[in-house]
N, C-alpha and C positions, 0 to 999 in steps of 0.2 A: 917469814911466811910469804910476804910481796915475793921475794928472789925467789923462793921455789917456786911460784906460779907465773913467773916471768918467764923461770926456765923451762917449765912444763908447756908454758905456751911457746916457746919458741921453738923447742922439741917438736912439738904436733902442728906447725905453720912448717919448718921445714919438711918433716914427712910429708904432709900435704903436698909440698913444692914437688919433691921427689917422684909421689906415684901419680900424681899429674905428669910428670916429663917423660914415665916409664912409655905409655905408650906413641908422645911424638918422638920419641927415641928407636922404637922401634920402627915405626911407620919410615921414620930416614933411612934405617940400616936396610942396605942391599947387599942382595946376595953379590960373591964373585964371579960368579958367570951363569950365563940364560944360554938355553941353544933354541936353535930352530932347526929342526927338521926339513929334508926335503927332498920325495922321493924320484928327484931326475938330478942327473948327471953337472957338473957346472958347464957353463959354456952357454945355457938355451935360457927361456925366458924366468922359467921358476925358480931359478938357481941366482937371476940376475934379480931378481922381487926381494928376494930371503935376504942378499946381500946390503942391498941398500936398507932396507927394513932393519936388519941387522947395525947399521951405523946409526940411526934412528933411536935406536932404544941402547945403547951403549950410554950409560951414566944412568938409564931412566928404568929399564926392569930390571939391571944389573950393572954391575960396573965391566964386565965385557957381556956380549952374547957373541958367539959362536954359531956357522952353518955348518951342518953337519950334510953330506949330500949323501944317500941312501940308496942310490935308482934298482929299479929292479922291479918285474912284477905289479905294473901299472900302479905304485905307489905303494904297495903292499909292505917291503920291505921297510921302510921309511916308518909306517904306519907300529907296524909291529914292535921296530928298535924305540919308537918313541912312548910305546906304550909301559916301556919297562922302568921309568923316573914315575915321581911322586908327580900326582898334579899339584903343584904349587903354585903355578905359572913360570916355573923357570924352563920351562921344555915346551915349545912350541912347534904348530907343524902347518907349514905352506901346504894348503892343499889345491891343487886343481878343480876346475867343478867336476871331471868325471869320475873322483873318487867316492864320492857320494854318489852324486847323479845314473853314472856310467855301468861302473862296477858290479853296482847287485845286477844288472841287468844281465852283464855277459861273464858272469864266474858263477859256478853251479855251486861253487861253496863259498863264502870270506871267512876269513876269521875276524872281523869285525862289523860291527853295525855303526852304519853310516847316521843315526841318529840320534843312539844310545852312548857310543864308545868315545865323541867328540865335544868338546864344548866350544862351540859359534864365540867368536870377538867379535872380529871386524872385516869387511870386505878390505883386499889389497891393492889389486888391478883388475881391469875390465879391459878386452883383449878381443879384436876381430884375427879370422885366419883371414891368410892370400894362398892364394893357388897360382902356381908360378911353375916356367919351365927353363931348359939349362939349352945345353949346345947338344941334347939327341933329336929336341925339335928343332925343323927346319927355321931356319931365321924369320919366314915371312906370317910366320904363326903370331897374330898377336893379339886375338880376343879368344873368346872361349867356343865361338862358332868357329872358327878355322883350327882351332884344335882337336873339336870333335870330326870335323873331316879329314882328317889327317890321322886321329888314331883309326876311324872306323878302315880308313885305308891299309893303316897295319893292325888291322885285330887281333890279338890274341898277343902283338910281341910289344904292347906300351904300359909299362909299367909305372908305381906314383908311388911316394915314399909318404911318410909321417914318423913323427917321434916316436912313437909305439904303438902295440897291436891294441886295439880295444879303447885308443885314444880320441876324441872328439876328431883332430885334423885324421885318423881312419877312416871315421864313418862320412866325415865332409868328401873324402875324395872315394869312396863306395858308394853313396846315395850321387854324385855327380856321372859315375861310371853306368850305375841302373839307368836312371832319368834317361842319361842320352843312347842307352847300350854303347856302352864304348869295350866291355868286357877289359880292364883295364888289370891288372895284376898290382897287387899292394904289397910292397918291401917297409917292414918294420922297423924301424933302430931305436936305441938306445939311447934316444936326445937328439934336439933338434940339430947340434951344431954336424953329427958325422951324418945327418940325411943331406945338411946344404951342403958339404963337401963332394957328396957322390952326385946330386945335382949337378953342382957347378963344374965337375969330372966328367958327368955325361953316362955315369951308370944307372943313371933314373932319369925315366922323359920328365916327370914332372914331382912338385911335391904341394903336400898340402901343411904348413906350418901357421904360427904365429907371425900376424903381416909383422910386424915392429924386428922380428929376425929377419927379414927378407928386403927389407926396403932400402937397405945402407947398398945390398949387394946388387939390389936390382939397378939402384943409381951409377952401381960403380958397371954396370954393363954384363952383371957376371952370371944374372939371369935375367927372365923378362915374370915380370906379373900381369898374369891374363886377367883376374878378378880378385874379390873379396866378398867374403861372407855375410860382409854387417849388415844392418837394416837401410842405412844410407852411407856414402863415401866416407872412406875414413880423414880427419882430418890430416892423416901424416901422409895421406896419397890420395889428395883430391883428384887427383886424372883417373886414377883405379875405379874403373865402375864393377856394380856390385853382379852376384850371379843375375838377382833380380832384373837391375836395368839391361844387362842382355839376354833377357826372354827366359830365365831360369828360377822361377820361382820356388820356394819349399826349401832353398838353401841356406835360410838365413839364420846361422848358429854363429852366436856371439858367446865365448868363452868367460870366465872369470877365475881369479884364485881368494882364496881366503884363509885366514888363521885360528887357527883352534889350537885350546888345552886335549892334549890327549887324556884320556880317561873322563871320572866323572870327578869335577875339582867343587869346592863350595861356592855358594854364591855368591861371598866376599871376596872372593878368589877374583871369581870369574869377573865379577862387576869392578873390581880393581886396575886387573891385567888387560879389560876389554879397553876398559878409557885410556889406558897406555899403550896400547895398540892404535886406537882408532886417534889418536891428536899426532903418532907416527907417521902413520899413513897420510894426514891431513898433511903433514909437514913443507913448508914450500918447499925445503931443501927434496925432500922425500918427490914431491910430484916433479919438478923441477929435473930432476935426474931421469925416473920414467920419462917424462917429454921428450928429455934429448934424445932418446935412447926409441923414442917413438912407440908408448906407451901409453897408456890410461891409466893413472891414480885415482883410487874408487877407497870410500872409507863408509861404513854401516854402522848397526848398532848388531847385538847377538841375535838380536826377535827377525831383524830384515836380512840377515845369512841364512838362515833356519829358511825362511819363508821361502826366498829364493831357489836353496837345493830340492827344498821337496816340491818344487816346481816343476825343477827341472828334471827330479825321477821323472816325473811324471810326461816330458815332454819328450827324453829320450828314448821312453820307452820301445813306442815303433820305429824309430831308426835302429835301434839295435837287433830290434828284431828281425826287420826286415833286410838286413844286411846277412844274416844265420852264424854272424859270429859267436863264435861262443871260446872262452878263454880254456887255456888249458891249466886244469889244477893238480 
């Protein structure tokens, strides 16, 4: 009788041991691969975020993650291919703020809802533009007042590039061209890197980008940066004064990107995948690479990304308006 309750106990101490280990068993077990989303081209700043982010969480939301680059249709496409995986948190998507913020504004229809269709982790990077010009302006051009005299001299034939149509660096270089009437003409592309090629070629006078793209090339001579959008100088171009310090006030748009579950994931999901996003982005390695590269590493909670874009609905609203862009669907 002792032996059979010996062995009956030792029976049911094991099982005990067993479905105790079942769940930190799982909790270790990662998937084989996480992608992240991203709907611009490689080469420009979102593409260069996803990447490093991507080395970051390699062992940690999976044993690889993958960037998937998507561009097309101010993120749209990106949006949509990511929408089609389970939200598990293995399918992430870098978004820029104007795919919330921008988008309802200037597209008569989405196929998504910027508040419904995403779930907020973590802020990635915080990002001023620079307004910068190539070899079609004159050499002696070097703040923003001797550029506005010089376009109004050629009106109608100075043209300014940005990443895409309906993009924040759009309306920065549209609200600069109203303010001063410069009537400037806007060439669109496809990612930042083939607008600074046609800059620095001399088929665009000026463009309006991500300063952290612009400032390796400004160094190396191959444009000149007249200003910057921030609220004060950036630390990666203290000399760069802002529109503000020379006499242009109402310019001051500061960019961000963020990471979101597409679709609608569970709460354990999301609070899981957010704390492994957001100690990513803390990561020294993680900021440390942004720096070099002349970036901001910004990290949140899900309640302070939320917070932020229905902000910033709210604050692009009359720039977009007042610009009469409107997207084509």
């Amino acid at each position: 009788m002792n032996t059979i309750r010996r062995r009956e106990a030792l029976q049911w101490t094991m099982g005990a041991a067993c479905a105790l280990a079942l769940p930190a068993a799982r909790a270790q077990a990662q998937p084989e691969t996480a992608r992240i989303f991203v709907g611009f081209p490689p080469g420009g700043a979102p593409d260069f975020f996803a990447r490093r982010l991507a080395e970051e969480l390699n062992g940690k939301l999976a044993k690889t993650v993958l960037v998937e680059n998507k561009p097309g249709a101010g993120g749209r496409i990106a949006i949509d291919s990511s929408r089609q995986a389970p939200p598990d948190g293995t399918t992430l998507l870098l978004n820029p703020a104007g795919v919330l913020s921008i988008n309802p504004h200037s597209y008569r229809k989405l196929s998504y809802d910027p508040f419904k269709d995403f779930a907020p982790l973590s802020l990635a990077a915080t990002v001023d533009f620079g307004f910068g010009v190539g070899p079609a302006v004159p050499a002696n051009v070097s703040n923003v007042a001797e550029f506005a005299a010089w376009a109004k001299a050629n009106k109608g034939k100075v043209s300014y590039g940005s990443p895409a149509a309906g993009s924040p660096p759009h309306f920065v270089g549209d609200a600069l061209s109203r303010k001063l009437d410069l009537d400037m003409t806007h060439v669109p592309y496809r990612g930042g890197g083939a607008a600074l090629n046609d800059l620095m070629g001399g088929q665009i006078a000026a463009l309006v980008l991500t300063l952290g793209d612009m400032i390796t090339h400004a160094k190396a001579g191959r444009l000149r940066l007249l200003a910057s959008t921030g609220p004060a100088r950036s630390r990666f171009a203290p000399e760069l004064a802002t529109f503000e310090q020379q006499g242009m006030p109402g310019l001051e748009m500061r960019d961000w990107f963020g990471v979101y579950i597409p679709g609608a994931p569970p709460a354990e999901v999301v609070a899981r995948t957010a704390a492994i996003v957001r100690a990513a982005v803390a990561a020294p390695g993680y900021v440390e690479a942004l720096r070099i590269a002349n970036y901001e590493a910004a990290a949140s909670t899900p309640q302070e990304l939320e917070k932020l874009a229905r902000s910033d609905l709210d604050r692009w609203a009359p720039i977009v308006k007042a610009s009469g862009f409107q997207a084509d669907v």
